[in-house]
MILUM-573251 format. One record per atom (N, C-alpha, C, O): residue number from 0; atom name; x, y, z. Coordinates in steps of 0.2 Angstrom, whole numbers, plus 5000, padded with zeros to 4 digits. Each point is the difference from the previous one (the first is absolute). Example, Ala and Ser with C-alpha at 12.3 -4.5 7.8 and 13.67 -1.06 7.14 Angstrom:
# MILUM-573251
+-----+-------+------+------+------+
: num : atomo :    x :    y :    z :
+-----+-------+------+------+------+
:   0 :     N : 5066 : 4972 : 5039 :
:   0 :    CA : 4996 : 5006 : 5000 :
:   0 :     C : 5004 : 5006 : 5000 :
:   0 :     O : 5005 : 4999 : 5003 :
:   1 :     N : 4993 : 5006 : 4993 :
:   1 :    CA : 5004 : 5006 : 5001 :
:   1 :     C : 4996 : 5005 : 5003 :
:   1 :     O : 5003 : 5006 : 5001 :
+-----+-------+------+------+------+
END
This chain:
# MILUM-573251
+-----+-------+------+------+------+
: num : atomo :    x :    y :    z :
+-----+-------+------+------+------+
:   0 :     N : 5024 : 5060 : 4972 :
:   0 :    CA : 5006 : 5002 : 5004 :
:   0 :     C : 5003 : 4993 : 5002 :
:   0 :     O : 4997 : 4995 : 5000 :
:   1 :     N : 5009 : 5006 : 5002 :
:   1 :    CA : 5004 : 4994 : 5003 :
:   1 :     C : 4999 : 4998 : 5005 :
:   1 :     O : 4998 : 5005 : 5004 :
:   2 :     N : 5001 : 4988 : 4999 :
:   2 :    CA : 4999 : 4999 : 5007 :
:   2 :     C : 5006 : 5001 : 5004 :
:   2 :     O : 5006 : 4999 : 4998 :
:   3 :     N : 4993 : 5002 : 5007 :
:   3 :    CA : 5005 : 4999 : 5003 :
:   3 :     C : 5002 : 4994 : 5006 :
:   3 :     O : 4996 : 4997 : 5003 :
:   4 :     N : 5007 : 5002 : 4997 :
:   4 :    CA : 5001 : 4990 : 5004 :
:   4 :     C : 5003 : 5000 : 5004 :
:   4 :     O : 5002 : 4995 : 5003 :
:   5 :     N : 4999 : 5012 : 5001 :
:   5 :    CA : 5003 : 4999 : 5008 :
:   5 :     C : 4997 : 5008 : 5003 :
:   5 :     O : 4999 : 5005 : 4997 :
:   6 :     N : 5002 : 4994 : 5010 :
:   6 :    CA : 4999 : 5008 : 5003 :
:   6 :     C : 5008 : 5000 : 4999 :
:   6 :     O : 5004 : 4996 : 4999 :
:   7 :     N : 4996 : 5012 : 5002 :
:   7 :    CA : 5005 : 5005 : 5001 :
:   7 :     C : 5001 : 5007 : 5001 :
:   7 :     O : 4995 : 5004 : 4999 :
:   8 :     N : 5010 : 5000 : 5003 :
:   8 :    CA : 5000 : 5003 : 5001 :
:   8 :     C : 5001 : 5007 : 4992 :
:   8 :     O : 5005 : 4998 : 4996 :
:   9 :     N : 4992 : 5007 : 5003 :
:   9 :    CA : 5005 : 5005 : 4994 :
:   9 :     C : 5003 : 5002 : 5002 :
:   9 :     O : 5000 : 5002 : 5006 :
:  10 :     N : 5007 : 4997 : 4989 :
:  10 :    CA : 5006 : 5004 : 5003 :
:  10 :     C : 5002 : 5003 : 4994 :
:  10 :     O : 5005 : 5004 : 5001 :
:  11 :     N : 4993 : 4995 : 4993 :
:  11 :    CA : 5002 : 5008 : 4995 :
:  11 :     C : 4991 : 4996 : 4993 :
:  11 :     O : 4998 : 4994 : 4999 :
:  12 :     N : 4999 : 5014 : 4999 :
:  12 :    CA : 4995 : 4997 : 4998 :
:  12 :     C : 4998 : 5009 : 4995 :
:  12 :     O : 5000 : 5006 : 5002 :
:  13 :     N : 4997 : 4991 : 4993 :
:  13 :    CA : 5000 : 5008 : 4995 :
:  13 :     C : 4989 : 4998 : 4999 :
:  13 :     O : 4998 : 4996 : 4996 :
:  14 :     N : 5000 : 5007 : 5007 :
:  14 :    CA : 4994 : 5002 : 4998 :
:  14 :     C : 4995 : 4994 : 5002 :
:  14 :     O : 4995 : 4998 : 4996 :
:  15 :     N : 5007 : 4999 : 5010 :
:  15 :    CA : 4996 : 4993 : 4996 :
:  15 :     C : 4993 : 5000 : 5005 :
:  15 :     O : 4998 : 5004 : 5005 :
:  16 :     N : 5001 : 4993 : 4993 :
:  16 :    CA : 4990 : 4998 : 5001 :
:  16 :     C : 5000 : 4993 : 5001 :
:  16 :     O : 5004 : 4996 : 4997 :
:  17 :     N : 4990 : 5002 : 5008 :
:  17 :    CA : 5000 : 4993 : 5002 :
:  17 :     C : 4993 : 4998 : 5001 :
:  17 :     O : 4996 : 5004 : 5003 :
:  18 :     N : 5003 : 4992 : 4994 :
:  18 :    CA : 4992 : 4998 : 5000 :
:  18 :     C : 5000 : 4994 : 5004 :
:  18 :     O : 5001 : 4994 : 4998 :
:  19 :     N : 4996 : 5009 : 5010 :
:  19 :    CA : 5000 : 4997 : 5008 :
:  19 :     C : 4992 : 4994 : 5001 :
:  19 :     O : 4999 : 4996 : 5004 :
:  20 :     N : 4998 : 5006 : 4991 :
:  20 :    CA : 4992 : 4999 : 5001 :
:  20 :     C : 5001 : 4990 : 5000 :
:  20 :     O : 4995 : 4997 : 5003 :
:  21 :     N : 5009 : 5001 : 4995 :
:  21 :    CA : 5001 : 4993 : 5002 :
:  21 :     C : 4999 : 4998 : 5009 :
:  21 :     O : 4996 : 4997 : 5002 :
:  22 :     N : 5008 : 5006 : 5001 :
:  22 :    CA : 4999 : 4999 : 5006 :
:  22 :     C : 4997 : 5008 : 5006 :
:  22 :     O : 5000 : 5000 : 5006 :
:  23 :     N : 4999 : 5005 : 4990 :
:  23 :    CA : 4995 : 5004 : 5005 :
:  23 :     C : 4992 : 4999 : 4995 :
:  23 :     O : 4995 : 4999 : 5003 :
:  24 :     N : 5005 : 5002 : 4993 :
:  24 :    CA : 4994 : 5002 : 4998 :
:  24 :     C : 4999 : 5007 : 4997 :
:  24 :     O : 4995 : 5001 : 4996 :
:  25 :     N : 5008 : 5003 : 5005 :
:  25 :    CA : 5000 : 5005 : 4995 :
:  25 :     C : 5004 : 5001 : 4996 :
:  25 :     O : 5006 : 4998 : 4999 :
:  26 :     N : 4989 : 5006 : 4996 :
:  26 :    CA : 5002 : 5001 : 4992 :
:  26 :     C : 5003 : 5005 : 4997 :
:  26 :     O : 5001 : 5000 : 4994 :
:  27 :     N : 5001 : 5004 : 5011 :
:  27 :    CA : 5005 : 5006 : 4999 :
:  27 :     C : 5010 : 4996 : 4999 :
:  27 :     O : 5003 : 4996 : 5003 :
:  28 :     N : 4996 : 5007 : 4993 :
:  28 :    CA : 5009 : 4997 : 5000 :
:  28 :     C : 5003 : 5004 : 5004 :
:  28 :     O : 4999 : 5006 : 5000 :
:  29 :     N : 5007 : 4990 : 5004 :
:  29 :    CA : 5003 : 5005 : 5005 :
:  29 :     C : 5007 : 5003 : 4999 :
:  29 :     O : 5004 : 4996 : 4998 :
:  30 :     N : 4997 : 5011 : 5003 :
:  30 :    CA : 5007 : 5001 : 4997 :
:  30 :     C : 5006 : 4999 : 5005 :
:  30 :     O : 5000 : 5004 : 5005 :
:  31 :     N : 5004 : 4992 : 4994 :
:  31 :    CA : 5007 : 4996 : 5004 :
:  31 :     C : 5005 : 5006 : 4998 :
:  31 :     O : 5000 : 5004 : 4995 :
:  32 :     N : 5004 : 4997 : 5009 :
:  32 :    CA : 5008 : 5003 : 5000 :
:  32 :     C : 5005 : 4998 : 5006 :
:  32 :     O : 4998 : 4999 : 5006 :
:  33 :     N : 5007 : 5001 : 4992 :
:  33 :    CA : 5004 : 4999 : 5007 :
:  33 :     C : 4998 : 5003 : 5007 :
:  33 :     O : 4998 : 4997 : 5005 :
:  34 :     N : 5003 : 5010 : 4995 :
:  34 :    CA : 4999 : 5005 : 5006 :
:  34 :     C : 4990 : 4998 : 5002 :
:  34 :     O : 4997 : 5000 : 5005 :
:  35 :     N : 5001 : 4999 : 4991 :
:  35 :    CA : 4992 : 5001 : 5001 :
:  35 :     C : 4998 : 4993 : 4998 :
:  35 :     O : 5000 : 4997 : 4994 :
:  36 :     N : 4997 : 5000 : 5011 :
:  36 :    CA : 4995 : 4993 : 4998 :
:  36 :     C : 5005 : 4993 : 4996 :
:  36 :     O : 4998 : 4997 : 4995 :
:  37 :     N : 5007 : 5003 : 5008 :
:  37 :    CA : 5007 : 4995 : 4997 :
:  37 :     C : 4996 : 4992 : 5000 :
:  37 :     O : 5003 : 4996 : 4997 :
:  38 :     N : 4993 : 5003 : 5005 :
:  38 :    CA : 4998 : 4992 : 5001 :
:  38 :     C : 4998 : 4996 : 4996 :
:  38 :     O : 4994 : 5000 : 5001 :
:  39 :     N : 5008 : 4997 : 4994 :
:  39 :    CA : 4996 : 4996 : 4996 :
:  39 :     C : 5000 : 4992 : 5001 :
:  39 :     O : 5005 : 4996 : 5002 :
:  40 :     N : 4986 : 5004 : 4995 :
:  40 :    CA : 4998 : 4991 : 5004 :
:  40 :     C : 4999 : 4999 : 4993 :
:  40 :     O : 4998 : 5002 : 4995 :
:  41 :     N : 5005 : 4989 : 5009 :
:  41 :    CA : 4998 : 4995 : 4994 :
:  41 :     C : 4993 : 5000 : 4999 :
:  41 :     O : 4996 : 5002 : 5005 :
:  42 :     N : 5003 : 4996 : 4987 :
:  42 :    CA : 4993 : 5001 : 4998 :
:  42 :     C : 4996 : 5004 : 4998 :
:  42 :     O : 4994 : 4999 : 4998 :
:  43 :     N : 5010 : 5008 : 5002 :
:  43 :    CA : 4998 : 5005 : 4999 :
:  43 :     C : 5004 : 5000 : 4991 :
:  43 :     O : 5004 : 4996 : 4999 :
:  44 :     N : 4995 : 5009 : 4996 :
:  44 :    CA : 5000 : 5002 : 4993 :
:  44 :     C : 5002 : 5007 : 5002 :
:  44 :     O : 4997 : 5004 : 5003 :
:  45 :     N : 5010 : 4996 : 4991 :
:  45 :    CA : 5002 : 5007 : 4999 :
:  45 :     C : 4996 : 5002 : 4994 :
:  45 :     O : 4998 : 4996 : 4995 :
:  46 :     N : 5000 : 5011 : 5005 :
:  46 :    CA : 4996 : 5001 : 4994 :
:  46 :     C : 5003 : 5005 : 4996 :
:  46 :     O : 4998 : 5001 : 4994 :
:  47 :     N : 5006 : 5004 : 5010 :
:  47 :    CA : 5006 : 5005 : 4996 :
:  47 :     C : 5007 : 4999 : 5006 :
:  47 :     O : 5000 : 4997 : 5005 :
:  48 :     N : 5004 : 5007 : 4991 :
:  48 :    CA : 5006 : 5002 : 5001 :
:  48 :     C : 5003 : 4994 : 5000 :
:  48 :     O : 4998 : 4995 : 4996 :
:  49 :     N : 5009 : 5005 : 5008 :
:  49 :    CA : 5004 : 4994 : 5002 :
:  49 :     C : 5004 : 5003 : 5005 :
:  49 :     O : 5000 : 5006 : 5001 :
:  50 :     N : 5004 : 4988 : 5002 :
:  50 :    CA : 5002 : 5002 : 5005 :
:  50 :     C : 5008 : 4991 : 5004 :
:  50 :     O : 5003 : 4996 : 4997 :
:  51 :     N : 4998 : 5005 : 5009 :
:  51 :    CA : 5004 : 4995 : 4999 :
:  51 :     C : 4998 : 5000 : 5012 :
:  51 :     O : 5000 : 5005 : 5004 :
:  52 :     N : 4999 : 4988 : 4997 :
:  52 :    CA : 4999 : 4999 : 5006 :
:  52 :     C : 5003 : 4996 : 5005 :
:  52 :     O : 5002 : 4994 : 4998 :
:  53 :     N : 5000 : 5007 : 5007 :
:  53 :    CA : 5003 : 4996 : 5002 :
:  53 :     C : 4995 : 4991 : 5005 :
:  53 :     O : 4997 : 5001 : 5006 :
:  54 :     N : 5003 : 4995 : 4992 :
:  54 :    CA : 4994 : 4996 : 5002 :
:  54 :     C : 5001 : 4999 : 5009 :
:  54 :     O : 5005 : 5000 : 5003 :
:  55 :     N : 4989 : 4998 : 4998 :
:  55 :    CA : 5002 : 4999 : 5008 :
:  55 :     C : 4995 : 4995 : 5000 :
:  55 :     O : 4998 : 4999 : 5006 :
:  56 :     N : 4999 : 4998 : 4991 :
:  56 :    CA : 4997 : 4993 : 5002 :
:  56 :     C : 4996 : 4997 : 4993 :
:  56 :     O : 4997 : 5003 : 4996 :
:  57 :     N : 5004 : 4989 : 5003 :
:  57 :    CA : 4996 : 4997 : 4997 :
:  57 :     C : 4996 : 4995 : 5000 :
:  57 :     O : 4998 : 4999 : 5005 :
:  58 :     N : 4999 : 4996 : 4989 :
:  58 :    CA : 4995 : 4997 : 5003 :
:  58 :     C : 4995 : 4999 : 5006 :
:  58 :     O : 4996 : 5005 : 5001 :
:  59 :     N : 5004 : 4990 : 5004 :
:  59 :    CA : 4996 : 5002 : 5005 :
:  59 :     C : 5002 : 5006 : 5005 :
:  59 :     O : 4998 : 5000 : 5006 :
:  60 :     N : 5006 : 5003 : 4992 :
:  60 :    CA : 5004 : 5003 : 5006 :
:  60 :     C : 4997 : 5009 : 4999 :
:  60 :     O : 4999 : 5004 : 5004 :
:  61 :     N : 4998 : 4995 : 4988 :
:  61 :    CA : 5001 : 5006 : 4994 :
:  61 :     C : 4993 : 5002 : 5005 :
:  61 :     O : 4999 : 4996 : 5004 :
:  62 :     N : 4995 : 5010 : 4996 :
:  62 :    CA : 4995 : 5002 : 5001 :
:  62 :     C : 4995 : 4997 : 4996 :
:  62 :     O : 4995 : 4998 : 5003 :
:  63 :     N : 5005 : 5001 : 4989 :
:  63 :    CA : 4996 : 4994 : 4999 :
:  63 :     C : 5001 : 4993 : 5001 :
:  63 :     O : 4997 : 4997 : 4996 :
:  64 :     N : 5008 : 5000 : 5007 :
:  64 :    CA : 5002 : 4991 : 5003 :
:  64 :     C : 4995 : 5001 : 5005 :
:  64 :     O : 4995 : 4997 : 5000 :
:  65 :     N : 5005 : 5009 : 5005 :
:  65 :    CA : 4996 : 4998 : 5006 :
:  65 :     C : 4995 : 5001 : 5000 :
:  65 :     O : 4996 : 4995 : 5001 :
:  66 :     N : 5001 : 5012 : 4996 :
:  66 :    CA : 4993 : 4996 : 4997 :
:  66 :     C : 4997 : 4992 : 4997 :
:  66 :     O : 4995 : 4997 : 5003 :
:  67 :     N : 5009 : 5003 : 4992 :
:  67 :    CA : 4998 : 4992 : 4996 :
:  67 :     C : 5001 : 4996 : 5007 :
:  67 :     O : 4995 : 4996 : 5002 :
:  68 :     N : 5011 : 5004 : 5003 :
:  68 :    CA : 4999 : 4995 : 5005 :
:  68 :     C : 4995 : 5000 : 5006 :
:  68 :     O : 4998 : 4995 : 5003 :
:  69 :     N : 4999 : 5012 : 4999 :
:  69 :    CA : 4994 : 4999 : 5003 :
:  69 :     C : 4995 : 5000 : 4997 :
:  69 :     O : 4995 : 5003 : 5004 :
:  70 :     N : 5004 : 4995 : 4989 :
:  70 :    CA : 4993 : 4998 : 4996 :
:  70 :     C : 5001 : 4992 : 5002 :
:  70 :     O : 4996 : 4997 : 5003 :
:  71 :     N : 5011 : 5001 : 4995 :
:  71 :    CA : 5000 : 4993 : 4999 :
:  71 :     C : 4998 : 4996 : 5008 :
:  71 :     O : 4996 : 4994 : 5001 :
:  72 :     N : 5008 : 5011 : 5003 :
:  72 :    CA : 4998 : 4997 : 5006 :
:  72 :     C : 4993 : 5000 : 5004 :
:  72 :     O : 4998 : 4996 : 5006 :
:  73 :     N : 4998 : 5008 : 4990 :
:  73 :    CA : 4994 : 5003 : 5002 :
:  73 :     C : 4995 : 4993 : 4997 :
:  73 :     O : 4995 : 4997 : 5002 :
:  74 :     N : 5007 : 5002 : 4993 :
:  74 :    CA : 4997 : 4996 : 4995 :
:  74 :     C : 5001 : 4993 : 5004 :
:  74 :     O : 4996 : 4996 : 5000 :
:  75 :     N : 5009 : 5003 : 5004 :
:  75 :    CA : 5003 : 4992 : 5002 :
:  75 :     C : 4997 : 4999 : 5006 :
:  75 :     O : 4998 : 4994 : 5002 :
:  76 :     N : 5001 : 5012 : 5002 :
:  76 :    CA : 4995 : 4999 : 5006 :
:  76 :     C : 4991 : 4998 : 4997 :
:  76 :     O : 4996 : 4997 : 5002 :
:  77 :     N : 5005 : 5006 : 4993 :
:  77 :    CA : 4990 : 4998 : 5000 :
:  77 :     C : 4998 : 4994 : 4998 :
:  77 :     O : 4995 : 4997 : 5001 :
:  78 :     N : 5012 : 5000 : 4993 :
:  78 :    CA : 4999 : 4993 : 4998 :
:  78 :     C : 5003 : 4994 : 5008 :
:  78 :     O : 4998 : 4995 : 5001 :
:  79 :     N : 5007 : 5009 : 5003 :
:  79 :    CA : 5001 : 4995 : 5004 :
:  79 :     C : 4993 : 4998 : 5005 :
:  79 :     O : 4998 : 4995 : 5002 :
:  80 :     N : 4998 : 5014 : 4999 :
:  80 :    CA : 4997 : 4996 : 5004 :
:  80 :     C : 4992 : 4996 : 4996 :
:  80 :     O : 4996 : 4996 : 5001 :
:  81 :     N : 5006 : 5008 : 4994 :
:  81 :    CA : 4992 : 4992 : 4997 :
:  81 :     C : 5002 : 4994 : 4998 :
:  81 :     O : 4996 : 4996 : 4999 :
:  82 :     N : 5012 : 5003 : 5000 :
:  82 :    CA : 5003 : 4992 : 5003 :
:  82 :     C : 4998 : 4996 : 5007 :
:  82 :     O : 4998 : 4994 : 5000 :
:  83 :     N : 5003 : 5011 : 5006 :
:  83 :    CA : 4999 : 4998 : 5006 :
:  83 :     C : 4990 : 4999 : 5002 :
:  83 :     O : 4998 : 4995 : 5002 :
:  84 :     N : 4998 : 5011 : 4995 :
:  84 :    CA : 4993 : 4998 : 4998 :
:  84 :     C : 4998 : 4995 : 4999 :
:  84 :     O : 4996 : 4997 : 5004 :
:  85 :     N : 5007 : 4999 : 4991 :
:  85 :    CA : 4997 : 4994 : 4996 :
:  85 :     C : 5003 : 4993 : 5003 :
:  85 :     O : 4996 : 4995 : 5000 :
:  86 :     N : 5009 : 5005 : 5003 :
:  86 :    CA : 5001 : 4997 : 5005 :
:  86 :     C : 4997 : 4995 : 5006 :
:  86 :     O : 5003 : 4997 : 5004 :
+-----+-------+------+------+------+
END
């Protein structure tokens, strides 16, 4: 399936299925439609249908940037403070 590279909203979409387990963990593919469940996040994989969205956020802004950015920042505190230890 396609990745997809921004969150967004569905705004017209025929049958489609997304495979969310990147960032929830389940392995159930979810079914999107406009009226029902419109939200699609970057880093998730379309696995059927197609559809057309309208984006409302990317990169660090997207719901996986913010993840990656509070791994990164999670990661910069543990090497700051074994910088500060050795000191």
């Amino acid at each position: 399936g396609d990745l997809l590279p921004a969150d967004g909203v569905l705004i017209q979409g025929n049958d489609l299925k997304i495979d969310e387990s990147a960032l929830t963990g389940e392995s159930d593919h979810v079914r999107k439609a406009p009226d029902k469940d419109p939200l699609l996040l970057s880093g998730t994989h379309v696995m059927e249908g197609s559809g057309r969205m309208v984006v409302t956020a990317v990169g660090v802004n997207s719901q996986s940037g913010i993840i990656f950015t509070l791994l990164g920042a999670a990661g910069d505190d543990e090497d700051e403070g074994r910088d500060r230890k050795g000191d």
